[in-house]
Structures are given as C-alpha cells and as structure tokens.
C-alpha positions, 0 to 999 in steps of 0.5 A: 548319965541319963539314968533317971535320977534328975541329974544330967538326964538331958543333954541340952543347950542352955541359952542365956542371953539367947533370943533363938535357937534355929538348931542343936543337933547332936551326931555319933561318930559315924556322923548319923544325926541321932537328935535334932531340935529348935526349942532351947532347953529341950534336949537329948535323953541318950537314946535313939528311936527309944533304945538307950545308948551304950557309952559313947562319944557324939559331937554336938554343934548348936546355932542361934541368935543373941538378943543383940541379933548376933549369930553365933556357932558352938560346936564339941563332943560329949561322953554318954555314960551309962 
C-alpha cells in the first residue's frame, strides 16, 4: 500500500544474516521487469517510469549470498493495493 503513510510504502527485501544481495528484481504479469536493484533494503515504490501502479499481483525473485558464503533463491508474488 504505497500511499505515503510510512507503512509498507517500500517493497523490499530485508536481509538478515545477508552478506549481499547480487539481485531483487520484481516483474508484472507479463513478465516485463518493472524494478531491479543490488542494494539490500532499497526497494520498489509501486510505480513504473513514475506513474503509480493500479492493484495488481507481480512476481518477485531475490538472489543473494549468506554470511556462511551460501547462495540462496527466493522467489513469490506480492499484491499492490492502492
């Protein structure tokens, strides 16, 4: 609900026990990527090119390395509500 109240205004991977993130990337359903970053914590503001999103379902998918050097993959799909 990026609305501008503080509260889940960002989509975004939070990394504990993270050493890097080497993507987050979200897509719509069309499989157009709308988001992409390699900085945890920086994340999605539900708009693309600047124009605010309707509701929607994307996918998401998220690539990183543990602090025990381990690469790890998550993947889902989160519902923008306006």
């Amino acid at each position: 609900t990026p609305n501008g109240d503080g509260v889940n205004d960002l989509f975004r991977p939070i990394g504990v026990g993270i050493k890097s993130i080497e993507y987050f990337r979200v897509y719509n359903r069309w499989g157009e990527l709308v988001f992409s970053t390699t900085i945890n914590g920086q994340g999605w503001d539900g708009k693309i090119g600047g124009t605010p999103q309707a509701t929607n379902t994307f996918v998401w998918i998220v690539k990183g390395i543990d602090y025990l050097e381990k690469p790890f993959v998550k993947k889902g799909a989160v519902t923008l509500i306006r």
